[in-house]
C-alpha positions as a Markdown table, in Angstrom:
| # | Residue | x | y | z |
|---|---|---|---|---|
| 1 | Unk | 0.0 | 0.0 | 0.0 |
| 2 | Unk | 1.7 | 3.4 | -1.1 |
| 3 | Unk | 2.5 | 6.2 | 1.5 |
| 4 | Unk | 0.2 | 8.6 | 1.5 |
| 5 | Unk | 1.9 | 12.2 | 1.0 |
| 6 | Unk | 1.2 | 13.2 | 4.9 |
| 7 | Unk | 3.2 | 10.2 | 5.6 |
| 8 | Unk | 5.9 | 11.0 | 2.9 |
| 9 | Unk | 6.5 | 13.9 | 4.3 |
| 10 | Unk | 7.0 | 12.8 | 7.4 |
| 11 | Unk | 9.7 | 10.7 | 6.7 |
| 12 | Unk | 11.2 | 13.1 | 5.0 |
| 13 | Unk | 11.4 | 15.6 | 7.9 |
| 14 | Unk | 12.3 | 12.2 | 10.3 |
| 15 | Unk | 15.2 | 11.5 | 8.0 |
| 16 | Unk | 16.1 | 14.8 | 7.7 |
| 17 | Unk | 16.3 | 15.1 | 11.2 |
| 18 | Unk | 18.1 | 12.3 | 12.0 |
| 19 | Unk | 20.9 | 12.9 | 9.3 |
| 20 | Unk | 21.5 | 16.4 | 10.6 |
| 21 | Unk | 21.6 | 15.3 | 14.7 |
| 22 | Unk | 23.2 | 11.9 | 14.4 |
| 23 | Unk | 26.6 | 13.0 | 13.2 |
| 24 | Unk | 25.6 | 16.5 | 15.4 |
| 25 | Unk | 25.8 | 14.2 | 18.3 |
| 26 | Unk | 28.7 | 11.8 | 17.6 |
| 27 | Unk | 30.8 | 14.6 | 17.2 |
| 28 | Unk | 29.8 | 16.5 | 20.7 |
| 29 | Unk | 30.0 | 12.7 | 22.4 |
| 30 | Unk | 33.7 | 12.6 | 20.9 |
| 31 | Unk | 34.7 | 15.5 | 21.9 |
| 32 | Unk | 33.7 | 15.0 | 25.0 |
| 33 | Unk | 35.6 | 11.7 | 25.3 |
| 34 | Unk | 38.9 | 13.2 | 23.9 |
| 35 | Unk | 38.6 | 15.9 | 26.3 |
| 36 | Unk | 39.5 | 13.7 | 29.3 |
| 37 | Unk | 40.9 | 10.8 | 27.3 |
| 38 | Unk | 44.6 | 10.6 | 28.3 |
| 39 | Unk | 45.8 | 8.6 | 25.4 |
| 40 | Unk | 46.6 | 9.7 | 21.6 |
| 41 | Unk | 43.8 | 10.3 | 19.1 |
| 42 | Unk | 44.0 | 7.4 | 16.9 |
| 43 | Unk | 42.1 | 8.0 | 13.4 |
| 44 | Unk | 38.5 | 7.6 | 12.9 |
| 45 | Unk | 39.0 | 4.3 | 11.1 |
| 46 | Unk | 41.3 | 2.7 | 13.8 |
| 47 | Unk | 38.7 | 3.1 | 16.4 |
| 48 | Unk | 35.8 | 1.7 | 14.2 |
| 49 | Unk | 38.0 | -1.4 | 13.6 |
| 50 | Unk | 39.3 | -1.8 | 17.4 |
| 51 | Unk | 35.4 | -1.4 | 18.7 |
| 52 | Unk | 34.6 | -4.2 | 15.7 |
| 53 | Unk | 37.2 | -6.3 | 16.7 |
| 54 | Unk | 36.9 | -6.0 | 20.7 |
| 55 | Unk | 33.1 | -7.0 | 19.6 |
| 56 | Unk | 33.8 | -9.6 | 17.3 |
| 57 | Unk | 36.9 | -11.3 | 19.1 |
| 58 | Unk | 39.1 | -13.1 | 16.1 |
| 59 | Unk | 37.1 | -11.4 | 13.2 |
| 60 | Unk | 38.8 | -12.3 | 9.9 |
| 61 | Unk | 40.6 | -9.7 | 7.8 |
| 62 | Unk | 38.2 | -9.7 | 5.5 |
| 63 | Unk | 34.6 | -10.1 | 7.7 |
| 64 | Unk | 36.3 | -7.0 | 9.5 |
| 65 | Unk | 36.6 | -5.2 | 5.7 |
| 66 | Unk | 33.0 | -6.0 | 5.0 |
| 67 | Unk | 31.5 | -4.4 | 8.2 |
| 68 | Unk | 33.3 | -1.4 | 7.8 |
| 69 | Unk | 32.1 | -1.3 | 4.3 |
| 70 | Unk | 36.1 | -1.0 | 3.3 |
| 71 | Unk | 38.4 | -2.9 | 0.9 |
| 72 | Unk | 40.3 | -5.7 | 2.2 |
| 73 | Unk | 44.0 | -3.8 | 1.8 |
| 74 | Unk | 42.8 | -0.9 | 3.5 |
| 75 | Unk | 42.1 | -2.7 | 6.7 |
| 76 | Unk | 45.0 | -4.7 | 5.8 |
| 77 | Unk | 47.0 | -1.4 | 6.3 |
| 78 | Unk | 44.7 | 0.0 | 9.4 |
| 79 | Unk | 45.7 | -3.8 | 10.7 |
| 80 | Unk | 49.3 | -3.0 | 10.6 |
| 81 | Unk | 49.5 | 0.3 | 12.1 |
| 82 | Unk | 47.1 | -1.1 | 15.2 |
| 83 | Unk | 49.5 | -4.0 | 15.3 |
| 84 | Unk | 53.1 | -1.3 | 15.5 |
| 85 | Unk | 51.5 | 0.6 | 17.9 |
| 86 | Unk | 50.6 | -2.3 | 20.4 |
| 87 | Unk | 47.0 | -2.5 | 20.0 |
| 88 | Unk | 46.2 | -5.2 | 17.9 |
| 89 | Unk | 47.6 | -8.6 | 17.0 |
| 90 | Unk | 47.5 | -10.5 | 13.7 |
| 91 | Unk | 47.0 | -14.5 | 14.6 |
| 92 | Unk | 47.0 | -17.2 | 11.4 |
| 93 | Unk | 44.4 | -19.4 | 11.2 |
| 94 | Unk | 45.5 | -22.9 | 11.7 |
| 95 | Unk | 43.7 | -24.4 | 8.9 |
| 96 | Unk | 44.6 | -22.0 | 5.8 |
| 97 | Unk | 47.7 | -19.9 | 7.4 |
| 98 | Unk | 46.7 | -17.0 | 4.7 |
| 99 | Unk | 43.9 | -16.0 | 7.0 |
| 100 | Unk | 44.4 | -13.7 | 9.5 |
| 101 | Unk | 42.2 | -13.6 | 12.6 |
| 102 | Unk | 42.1 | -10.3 | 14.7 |
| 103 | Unk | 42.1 | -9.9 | 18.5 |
| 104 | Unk | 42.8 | -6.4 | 20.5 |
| 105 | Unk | 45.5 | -6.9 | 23.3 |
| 106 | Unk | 45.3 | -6.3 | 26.8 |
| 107 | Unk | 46.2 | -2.5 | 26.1 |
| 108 | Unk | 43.3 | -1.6 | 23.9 |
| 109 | Unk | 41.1 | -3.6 | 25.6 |
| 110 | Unk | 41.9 | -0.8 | 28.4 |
| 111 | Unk | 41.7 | 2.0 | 26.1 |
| 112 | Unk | 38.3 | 1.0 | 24.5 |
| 113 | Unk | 36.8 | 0.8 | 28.3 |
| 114 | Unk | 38.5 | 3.4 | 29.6 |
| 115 | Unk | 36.8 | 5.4 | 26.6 |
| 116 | Unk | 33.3 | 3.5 | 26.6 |
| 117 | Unk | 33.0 | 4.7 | 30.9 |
| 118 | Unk | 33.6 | 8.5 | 29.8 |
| 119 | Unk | 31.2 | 8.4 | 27.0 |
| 120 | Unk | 28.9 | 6.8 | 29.9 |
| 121 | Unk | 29.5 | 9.8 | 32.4 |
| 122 | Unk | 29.0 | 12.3 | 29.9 |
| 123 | Unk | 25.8 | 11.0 | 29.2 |
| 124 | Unk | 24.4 | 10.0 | 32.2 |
| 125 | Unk | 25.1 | 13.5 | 33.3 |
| 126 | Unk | 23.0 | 15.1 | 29.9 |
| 127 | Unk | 20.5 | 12.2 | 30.7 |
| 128 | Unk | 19.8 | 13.4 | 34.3 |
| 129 | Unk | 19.2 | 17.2 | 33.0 |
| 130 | Unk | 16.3 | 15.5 | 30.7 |
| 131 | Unk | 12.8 | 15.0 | 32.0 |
| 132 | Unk | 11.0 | 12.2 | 32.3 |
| 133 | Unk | 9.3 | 12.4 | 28.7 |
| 134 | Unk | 12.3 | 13.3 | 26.9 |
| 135 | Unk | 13.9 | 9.8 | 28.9 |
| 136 | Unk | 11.4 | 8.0 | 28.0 |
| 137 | Unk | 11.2 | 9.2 | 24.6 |
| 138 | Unk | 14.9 | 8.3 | 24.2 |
| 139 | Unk | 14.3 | 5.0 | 25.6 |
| 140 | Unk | 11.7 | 4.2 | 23.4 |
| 141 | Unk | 13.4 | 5.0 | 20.4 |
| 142 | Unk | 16.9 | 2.9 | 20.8 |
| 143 | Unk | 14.9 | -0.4 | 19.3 |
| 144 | Unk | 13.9 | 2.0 | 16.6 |
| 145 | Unk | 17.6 | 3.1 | 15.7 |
| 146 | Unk | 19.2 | -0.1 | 16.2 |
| 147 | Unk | 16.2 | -1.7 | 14.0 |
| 148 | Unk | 17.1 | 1.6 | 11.5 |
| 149 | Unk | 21.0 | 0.3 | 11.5 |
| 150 | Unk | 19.9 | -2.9 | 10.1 |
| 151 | Unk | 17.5 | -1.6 | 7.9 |
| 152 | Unk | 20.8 | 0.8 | 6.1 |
| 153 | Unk | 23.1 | -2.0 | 6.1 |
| 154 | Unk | 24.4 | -3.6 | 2.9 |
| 155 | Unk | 22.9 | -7.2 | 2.4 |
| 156 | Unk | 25.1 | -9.6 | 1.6 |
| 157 | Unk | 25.8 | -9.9 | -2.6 |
């Protein structure tokens, strides 16, 4: 059954919404974090393939290119800088040695908490400054953004 034009336009000015507060958000969160993070900035990609990896525990070179919607050298390379710097290693697989499977060491397992609890404070302090509608509001709506995620994923093929 099509969309009626009331609802059209409601998803337009739902999407339009989202896509201009998202990334509005992400980038106030991450400032936030790198505020009192004590470490060294790594690069946007490095930190989506550490939180991948810490979630995916032995992640192949190539699953890991996939989900970050990247070419399999590029991580290749990303791989090799988290591996210099100590945050990373590289394990062969024992059946076919050209596969790499991924796993973060001690040290960025660390790092990644030690990041994921100040993103936590610094929300939990905005989150008590909401009220009760606006935190429930919120609530109700992270089912409806993680069921949005899989909606804008790539299927496989």
């Amino acid at each position: 059954m099509p969309a009626s034009a009331a609802a059209r336009q409601d998803i337009d000015r739902v999407a339009s919404a989202l896509a201009a507060s998202l990334p509005t958000l992400h980038r106030t969160l991450d400032r936030r974090i790198l505020g009192d993070f004590p470490h060294d900035r790594l690069p946007e990609a490095q930190i989506a393939l550490l939180r991948l990896v810490a979630d995916r525990d032995g992640i192949t070179v190539r699953e890991a290119a996939h989900e970050l919607l990247m070419q399999p050298n590029n991580v290749s390379a990303l791989v090799s800088q988290l591996t210099r710097s100590g945050l990373l290693e590289r394990r062969c697989d024992a059946a076919d040695r050209r596969v790499a499977h991924l796993h973060t060491t001690p040290v960025a397992r660390e790092r990644i908490a030690e990041a994921e609890g100040i993103a936590r404070r610094h929300l939990a302090a905005a989150l008590r400054h909401l009220t009760g509608g606006e935190l429930d509001a919120l609530g109700s709506a992270l089912g409806a953004l993680n069921s949005l995620d899989t909606q804008l994923r790539p299927t496989a093929g």
